[in-house]
TIDREN-59300 format. One line per field, with one value per residue (C-alpha): residue number from 1; x, y, z. Coordinates in nm, 2 decimals, padded with zeros to 4 digits. Last residue first. Layout:
% TIDREN-59300
n <- NUM	...
X <- X	...
Y <- Y	...
Z <- Z	...
END
This chain:
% TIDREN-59300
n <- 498	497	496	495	494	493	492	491	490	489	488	487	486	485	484	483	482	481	480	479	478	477	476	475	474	473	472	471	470	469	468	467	466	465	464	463	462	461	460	459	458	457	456	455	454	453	452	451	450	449	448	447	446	445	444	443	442	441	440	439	438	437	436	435	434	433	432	431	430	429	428	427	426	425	424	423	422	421	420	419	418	417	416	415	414	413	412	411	410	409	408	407	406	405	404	403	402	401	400	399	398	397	396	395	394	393	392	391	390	389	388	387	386	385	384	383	382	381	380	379	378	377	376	375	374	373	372	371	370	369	368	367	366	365	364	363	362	361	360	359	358	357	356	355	354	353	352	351	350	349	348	347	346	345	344	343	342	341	340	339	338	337	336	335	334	333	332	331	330	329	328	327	326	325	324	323	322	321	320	319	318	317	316	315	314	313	312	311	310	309	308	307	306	305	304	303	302	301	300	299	298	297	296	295	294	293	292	291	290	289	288	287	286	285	284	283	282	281	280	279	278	277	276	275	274	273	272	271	270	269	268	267	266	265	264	263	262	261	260	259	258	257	256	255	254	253	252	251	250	249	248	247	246	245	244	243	242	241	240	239	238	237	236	235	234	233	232	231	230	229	228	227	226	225	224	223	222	221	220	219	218	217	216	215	214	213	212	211	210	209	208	207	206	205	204	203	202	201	200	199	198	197	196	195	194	193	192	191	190	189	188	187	186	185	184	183	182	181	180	179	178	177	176	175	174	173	172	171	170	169	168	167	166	165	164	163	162	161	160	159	158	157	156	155	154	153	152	151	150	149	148	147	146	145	144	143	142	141	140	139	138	137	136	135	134	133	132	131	130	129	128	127	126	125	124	123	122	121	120	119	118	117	116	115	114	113	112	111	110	109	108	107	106	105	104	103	102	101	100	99	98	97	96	95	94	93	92	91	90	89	88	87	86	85	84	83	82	81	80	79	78	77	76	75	74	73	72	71	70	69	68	67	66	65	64	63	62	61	60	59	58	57	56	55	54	53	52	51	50	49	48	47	46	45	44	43	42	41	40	39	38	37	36	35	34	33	32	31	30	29	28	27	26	25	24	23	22	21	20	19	18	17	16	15	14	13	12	11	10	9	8	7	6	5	4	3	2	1
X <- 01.75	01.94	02.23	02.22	02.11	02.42	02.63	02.45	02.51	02.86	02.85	02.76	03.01	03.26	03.21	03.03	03.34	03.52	03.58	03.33	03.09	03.04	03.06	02.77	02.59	02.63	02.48	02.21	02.13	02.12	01.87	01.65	01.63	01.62	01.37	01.33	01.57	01.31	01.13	01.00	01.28	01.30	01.17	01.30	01.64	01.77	01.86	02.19	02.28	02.26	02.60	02.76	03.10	03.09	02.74	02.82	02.97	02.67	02.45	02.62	02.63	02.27	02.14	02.31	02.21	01.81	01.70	01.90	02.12	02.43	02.75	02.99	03.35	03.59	03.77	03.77	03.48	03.29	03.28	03.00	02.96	02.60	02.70	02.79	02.45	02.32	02.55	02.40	02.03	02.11	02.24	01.92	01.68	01.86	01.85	01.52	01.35	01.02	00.91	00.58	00.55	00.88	00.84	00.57	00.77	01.09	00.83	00.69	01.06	01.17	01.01	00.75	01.07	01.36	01.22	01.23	01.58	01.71	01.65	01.92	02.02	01.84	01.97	02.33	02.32	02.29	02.03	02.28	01.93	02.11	02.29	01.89	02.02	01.75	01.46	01.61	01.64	01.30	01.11	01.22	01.09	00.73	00.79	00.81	00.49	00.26	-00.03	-00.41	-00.48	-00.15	-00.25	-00.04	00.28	00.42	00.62	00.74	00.93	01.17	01.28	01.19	01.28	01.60	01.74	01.71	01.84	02.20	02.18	02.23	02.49	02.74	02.66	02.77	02.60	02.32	02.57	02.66	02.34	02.23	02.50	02.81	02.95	03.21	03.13	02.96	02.76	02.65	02.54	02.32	02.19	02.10	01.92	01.71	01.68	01.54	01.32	01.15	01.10	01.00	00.89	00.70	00.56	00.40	00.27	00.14	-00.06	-00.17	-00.32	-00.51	-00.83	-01.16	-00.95	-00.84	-00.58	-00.38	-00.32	-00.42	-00.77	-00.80	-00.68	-01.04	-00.95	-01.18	-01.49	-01.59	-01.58	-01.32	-01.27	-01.17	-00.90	-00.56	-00.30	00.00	00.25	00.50	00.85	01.01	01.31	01.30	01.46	01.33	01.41	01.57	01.69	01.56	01.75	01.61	01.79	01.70	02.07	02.28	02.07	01.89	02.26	02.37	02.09	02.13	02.52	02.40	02.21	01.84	01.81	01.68	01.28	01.22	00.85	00.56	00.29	00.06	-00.28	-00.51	-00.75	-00.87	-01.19	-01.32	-01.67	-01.81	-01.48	-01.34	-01.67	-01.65	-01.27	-01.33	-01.42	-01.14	-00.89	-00.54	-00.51	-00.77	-00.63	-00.34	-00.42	-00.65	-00.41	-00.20	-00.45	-00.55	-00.24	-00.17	-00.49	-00.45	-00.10	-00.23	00.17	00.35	00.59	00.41	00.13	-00.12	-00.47	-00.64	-01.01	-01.24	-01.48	-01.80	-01.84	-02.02	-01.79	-01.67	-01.57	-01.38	-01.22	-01.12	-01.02	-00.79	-00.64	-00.60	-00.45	-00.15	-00.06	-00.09	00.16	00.41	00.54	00.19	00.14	-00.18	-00.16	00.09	00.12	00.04	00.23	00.49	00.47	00.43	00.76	00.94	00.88	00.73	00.36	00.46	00.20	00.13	00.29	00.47	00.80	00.76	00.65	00.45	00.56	00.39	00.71	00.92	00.80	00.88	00.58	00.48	00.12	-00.24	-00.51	-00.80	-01.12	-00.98	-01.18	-01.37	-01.09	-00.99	-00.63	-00.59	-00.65	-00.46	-00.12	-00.22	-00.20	00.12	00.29	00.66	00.71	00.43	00.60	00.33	00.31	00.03	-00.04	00.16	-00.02	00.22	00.45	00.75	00.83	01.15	01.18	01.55	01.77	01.93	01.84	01.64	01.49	01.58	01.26	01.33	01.03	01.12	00.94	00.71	00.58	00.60	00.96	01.09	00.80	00.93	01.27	01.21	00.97	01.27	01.47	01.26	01.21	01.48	01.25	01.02	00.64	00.68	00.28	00.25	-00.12	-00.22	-00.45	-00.76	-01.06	-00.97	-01.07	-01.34	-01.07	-00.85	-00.47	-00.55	-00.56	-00.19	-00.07	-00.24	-00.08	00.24	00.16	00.10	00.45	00.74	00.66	00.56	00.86	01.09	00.99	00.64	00.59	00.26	-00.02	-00.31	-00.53	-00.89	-00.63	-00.81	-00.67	-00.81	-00.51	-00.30	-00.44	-00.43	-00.07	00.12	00.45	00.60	00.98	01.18	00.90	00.73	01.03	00.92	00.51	00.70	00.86	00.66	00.52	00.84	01.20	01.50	01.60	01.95	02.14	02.25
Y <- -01.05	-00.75	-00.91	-01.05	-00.69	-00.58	-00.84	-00.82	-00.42	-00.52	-00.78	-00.53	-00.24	-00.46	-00.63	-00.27	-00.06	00.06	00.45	00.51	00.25	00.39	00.73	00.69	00.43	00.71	00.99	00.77	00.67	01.00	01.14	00.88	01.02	01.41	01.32	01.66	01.48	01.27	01.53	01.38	01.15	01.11	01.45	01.57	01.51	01.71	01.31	01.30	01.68	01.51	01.35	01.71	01.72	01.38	01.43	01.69	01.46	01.21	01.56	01.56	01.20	01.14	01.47	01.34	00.97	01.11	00.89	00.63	00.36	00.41	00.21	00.12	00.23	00.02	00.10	-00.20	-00.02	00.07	00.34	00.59	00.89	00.75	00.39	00.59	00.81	00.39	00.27	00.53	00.43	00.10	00.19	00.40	00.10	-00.13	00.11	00.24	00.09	00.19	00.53	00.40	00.71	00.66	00.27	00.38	00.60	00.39	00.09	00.37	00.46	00.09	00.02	00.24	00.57	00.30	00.20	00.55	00.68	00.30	00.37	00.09	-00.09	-00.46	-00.43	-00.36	-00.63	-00.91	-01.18	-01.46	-01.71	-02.03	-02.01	-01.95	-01.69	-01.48	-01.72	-01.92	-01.63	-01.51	-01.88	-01.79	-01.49	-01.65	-01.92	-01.65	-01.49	-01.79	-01.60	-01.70	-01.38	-01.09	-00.90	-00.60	-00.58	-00.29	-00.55	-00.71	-00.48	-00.35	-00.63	-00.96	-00.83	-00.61	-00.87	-01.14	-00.91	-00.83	-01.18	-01.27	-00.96	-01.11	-01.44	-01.32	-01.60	-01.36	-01.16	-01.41	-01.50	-01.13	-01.09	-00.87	-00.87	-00.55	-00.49	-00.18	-00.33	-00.62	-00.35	-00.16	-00.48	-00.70	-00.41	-00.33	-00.68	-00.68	-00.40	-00.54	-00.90	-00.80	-00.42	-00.48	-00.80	-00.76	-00.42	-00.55	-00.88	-00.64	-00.42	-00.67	-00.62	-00.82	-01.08	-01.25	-01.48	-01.58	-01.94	-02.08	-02.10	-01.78	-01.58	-01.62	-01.33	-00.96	-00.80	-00.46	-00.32	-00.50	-00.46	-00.84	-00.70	-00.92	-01.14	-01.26	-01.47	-01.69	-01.93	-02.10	-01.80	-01.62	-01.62	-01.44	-01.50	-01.25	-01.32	-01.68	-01.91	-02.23	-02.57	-02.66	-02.71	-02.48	-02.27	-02.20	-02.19	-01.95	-01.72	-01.75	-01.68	-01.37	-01.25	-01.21	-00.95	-01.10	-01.19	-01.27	-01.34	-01.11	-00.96	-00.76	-00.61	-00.28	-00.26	00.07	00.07	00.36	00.43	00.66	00.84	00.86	01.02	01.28	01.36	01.38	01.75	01.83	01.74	01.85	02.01	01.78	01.49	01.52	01.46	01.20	00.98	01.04	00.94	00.64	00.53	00.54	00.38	00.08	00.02	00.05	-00.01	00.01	-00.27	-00.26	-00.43	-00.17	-00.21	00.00	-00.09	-00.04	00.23	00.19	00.35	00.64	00.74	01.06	00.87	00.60	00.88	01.07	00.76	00.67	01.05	01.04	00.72	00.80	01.13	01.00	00.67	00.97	01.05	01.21	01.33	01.39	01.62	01.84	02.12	01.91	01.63	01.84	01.95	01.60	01.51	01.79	01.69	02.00	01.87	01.58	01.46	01.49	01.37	01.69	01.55	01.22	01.36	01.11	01.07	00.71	00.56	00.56	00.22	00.09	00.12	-00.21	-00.15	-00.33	-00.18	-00.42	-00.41	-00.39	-00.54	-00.18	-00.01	00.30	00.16	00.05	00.41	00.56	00.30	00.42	00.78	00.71	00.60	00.57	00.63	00.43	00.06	-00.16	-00.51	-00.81	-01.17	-01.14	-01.48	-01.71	-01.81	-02.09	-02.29	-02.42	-02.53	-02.59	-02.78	-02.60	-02.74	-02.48	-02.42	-02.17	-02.12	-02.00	-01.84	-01.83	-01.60	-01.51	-01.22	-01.28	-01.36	-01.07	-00.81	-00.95	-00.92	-00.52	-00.44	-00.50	-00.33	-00.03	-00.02	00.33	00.52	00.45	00.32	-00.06	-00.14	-00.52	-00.65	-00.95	-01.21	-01.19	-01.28	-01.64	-01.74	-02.02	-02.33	-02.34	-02.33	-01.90	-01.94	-02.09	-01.77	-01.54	-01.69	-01.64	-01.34	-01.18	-01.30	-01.39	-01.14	-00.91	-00.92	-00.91	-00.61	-00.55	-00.18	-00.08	-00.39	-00.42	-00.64	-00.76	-00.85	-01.13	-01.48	-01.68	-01.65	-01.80	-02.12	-02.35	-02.57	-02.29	-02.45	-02.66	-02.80	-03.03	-03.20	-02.95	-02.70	-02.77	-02.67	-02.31	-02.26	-02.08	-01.87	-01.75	-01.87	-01.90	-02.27	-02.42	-02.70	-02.89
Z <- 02.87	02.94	02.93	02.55	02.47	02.55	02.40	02.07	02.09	02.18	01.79	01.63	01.73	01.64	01.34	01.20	01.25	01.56	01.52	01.25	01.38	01.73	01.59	01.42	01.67	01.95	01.67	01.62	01.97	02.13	01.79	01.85	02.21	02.15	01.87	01.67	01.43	01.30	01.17	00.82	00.76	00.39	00.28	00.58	00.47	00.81	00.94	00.75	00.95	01.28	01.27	01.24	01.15	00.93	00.90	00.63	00.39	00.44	00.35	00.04	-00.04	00.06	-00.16	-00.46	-00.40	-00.38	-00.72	-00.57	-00.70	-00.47	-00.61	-00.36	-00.38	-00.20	00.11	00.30	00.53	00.23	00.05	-00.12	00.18	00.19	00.33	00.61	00.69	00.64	00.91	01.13	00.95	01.08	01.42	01.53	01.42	01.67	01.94	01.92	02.23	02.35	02.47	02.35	02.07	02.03	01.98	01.72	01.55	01.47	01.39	01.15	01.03	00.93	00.60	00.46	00.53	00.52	00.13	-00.11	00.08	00.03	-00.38	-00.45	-00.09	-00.20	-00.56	-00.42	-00.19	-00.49	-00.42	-00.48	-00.44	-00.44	-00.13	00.03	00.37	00.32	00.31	00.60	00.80	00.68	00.80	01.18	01.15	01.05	01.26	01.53	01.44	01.41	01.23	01.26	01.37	01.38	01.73	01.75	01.55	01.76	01.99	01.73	01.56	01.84	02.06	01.84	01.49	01.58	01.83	01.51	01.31	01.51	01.58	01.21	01.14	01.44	01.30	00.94	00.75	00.67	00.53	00.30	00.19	00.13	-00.15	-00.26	00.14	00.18	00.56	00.43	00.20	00.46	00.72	00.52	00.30	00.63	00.75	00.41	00.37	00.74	00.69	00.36	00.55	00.90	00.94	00.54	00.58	00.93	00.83	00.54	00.73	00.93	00.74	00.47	00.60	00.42	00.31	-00.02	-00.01	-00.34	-00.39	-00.75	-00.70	-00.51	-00.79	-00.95	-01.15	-01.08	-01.13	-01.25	-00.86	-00.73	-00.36	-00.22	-00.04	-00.18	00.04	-00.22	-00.12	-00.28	-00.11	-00.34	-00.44	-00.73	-01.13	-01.46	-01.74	-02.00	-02.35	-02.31	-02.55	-02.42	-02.49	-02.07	-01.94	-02.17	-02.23	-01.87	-01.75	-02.01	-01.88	-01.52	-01.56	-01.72	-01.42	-01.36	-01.05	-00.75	-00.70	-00.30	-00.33	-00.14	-00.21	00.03	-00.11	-00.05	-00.35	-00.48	-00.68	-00.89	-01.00	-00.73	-00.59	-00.98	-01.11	-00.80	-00.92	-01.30	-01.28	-01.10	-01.37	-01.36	-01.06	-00.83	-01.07	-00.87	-00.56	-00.61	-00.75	-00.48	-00.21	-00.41	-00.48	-00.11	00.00	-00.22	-00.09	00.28	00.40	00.04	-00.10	-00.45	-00.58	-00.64	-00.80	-00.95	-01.00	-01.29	-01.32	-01.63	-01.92	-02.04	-02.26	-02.11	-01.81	-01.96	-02.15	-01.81	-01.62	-01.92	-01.92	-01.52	-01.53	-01.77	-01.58	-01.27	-01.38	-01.46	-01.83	-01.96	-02.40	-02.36	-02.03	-02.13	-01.85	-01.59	-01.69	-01.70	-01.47	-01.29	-01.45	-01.29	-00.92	-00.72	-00.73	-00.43	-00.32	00.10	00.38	00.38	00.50	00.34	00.05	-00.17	-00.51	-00.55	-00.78	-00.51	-00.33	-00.69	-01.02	-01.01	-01.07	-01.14	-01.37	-01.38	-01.60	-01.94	-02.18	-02.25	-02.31	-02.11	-01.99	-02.37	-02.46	-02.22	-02.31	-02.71	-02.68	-02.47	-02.81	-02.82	-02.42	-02.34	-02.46	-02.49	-02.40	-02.48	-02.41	-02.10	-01.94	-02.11	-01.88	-01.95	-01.66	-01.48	-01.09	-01.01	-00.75	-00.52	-00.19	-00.11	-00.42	-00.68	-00.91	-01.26	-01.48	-01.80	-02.06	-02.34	-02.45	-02.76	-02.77	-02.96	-02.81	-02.43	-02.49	-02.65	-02.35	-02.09	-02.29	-02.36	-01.95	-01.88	-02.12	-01.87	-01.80	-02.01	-02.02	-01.97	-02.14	-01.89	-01.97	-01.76	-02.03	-02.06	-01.77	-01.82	-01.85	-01.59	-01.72	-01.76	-01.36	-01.35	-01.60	-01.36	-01.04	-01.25	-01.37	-01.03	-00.91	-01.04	-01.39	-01.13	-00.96	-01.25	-01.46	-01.59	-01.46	-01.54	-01.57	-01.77	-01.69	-01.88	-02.22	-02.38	-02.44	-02.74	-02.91	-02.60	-02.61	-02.29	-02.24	-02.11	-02.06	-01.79	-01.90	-02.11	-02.21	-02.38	-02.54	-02.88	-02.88	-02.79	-03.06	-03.32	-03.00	-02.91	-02.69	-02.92	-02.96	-02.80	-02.86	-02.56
END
């Protein structure tokens, strides 16, 4: 099929073939802007966005997409050629596909080239949201000191040149201060990252550092300033080029980078927005007065268990989760994990069936059509085990509950860190820590223990005489056996004890 680049001059051509925004994109304004416009939130919050902008009445929430990093110019370039413009892909369970356009980026900046202008579109008057994609990294919260982190270079220099800022702080301080000095009214800030109390984290941080770099403004930010907790949720794999021919090929759109994801969407918001908010509610979104547990159900199921099936896959040598979850060894291994050690600190979940819930994540992970690649799910591990599986750690401690499950995966994780799998082959390690994790993975090798001295990633964990048992067992365990093995006797075992 011949193909037609993917802008506003063509859009009217591609109806037919599939969904495209059919209200008028001129007449948008830009009352979000969002940091961090990669592929989750383009699957997510400007998709329920795009199907509110469909409803007549809402054309003040389009979305301006702010492109934080040096490393995002790409990702800002695509969008600036095709006018913000993409394809969203959905991979159904059976395979077949579900193809629209979205249209609710009506505007992107890139901060890096001009930060004056990211503040001064976060201070405008249309803007009454700012929402963030920013990675579970991207808070600089200590694990260790449970407090910001001031030491990190690029909150010097923040610091020390405040106009010209390079963190998400540094950006929001600057709009909050103009807003501020203009008489104008707060707006809310709105995370959307895989954070337990999400709100309250970016909160805490933010407040942190504007007590160094602006004290006067933090009394204004306290009054005037929202900070919604929400959970999202959508399994959003990396684009690849096969996607792109395919989309070509099959649908005559040249989309430089579309965006593919699973069925399944979720997104529960507190209603906290103090200069209004989108009707999200029409097009699916939940908004509750306490979003807790629904987060801490979310992240110890679905985050922990990619995280799981990730660990152990890489080292077996899987590329995807799909295969792994077809590992039955692997598959058991979760399932024991979920039901014996996370479920029992879940508390009481209203108006949620847990086990269709887990039930629902097996078949979510093992989607053939997804290829979710293993070495997205593993990159910036020491960022995602702390939110992910460390407070069900705790909180079975606390309980003297079981730990066993937990214990074996960051084991298998101390491995990962040395950089090889168990065929031998050299796995890549996307993490901002991957330095640290190699050498202290080098030491463990004498020492199991010395993996879990990364305080800033375990706090102090290794003060636990009985995590501590387990982990260096599991170490060993899967050093001298391997994962197949030592897997499938921990399945055994626990098959017994039932």
């Amino acid at each position: 099929m011949e193909s037609m680049k993917l802008n506003a001059q063509n859009l009217s051509k591609f109806e037919g073939k599939v969904a495209v925004p059919t209200y008028d994109r001129s007449l948008v304004k830009t009352g979000i802007v969002h940091v961090g416009i990669g592929g989750f939130h383009r699957a997510h919050e400007a998709l329920y966005t795009d199907q509110l902008l469909h409803q007549k009445g809402n054309e003040a929430w389009g979305i301006c997409g702010v492109a934080l990093l040096d490393f995002d110019q790409k990702i800002y370039n695509t969008l600036k050629d095709q006018d913000g413009l993409y394809t969203l892909i959905v991979k159904e369970l059976d395979g077949s596909l579900t193809k629209r356009i979205i249209g609710s980026i009506v505007e992107y900046l890139f901060a890096p080239e001009n930060p004056a202008v990211v503040i001064e579109k976060m201070a405008s008057l249309d803007t009454k949201i700012v929402t963030l994609t920013i990675t579970e990294g991207g808070y600089n919260y200590n694990e260790a000191t449970k407090q910001f982190d001031f030491s990190n270079p690029l909150v010097q220099h923040d610091l020390a040149y405040p106009l010209k800022p390079k963190t998400i702080f540094g950006y929001l301080t600057q709009a909050l201060k103009l807003r501020k000095e203009r008489g104008q009214k707060g707006i809310a800030l709105q995370s959307c990252d895989n954070v337990q109390g999400n709100g309250h984290m970016l909160q805490n941080m933010l407040m942190s550092f504007v007590e160094k770099a602006a004290p006067s403004l933090l009394e204004w930010i306290q009054k005037e300033v929202s900070f919604p907790n929400s959970m999202v949720d959508r399994i959003t794999p990396a684009t690849s080029q096969i996607d792109i021919i395919n989309l070509k090929e099959d649908s005559g759109i040249d989309d430089q980078w579309p965006v593919v994801c699973e069925p399944f969407k979720q997104w529960v918001i507190e209603d906290h927005f103090v200069a209004g908010r989108p009707a999200w509610e029409k097009v699916g979104a939940q908004f509750v007065s306490d979003v807790v547990p629904y987060e801490k159900m979310k992240l110890s199921l679905l985050n922990a268990g990619h995280s799981v099936l990730g660990i152990l896959g890489a080292l077996k040598g899987y590329a995807t989760i799909d295969e792994v979850v077809g590992d039955d060894g692997i598959n058991n291994f979760l399932k024991f994990y979920m039901d014996h050690e996370v479920t029992p600190i879940l508390g009481d979940l209203e108006g949620v069936d847990l086990e269709k819930y887990k039930e629902s994540l097996l078949q979510r992970f093992g989607n053939i059509y997804i290829k979710d690649q293993i070495d997205r799910i593993c990159s910036e591990t020491s960022a995602k085990l702390p939110i992910f599986v460390l407070p069900t750690v705790n909180a079975q401690l606390n309980e003297n509950g079981p730990v066993q499950f937990a214990a074996f995966v960051i084991a298998a994780w101390a491995i990962y860190s040395l950089g090889v799998d168990e065929n031998g082959k050299s796995l890549i390690i996307k993490d901002a820590l991957a330095d640290v994790l190699n050498k202290k993975a080098i030491e463990a090798k004498s020492d199991p223990k010395q993996f879990l001295s990364i305080e800033s990633v375990f706090g102090d964990l290794k003060k636990s005489e009985t995590f501590v048992a387990a982990y260096s067992k599991s170490y060993h365990d899967i050093l001298k056996y391997g994962i197949e093995k030592c897997v499938v006797d921990l399945n055994d075992k626990m098959l017994n004890k039932i």
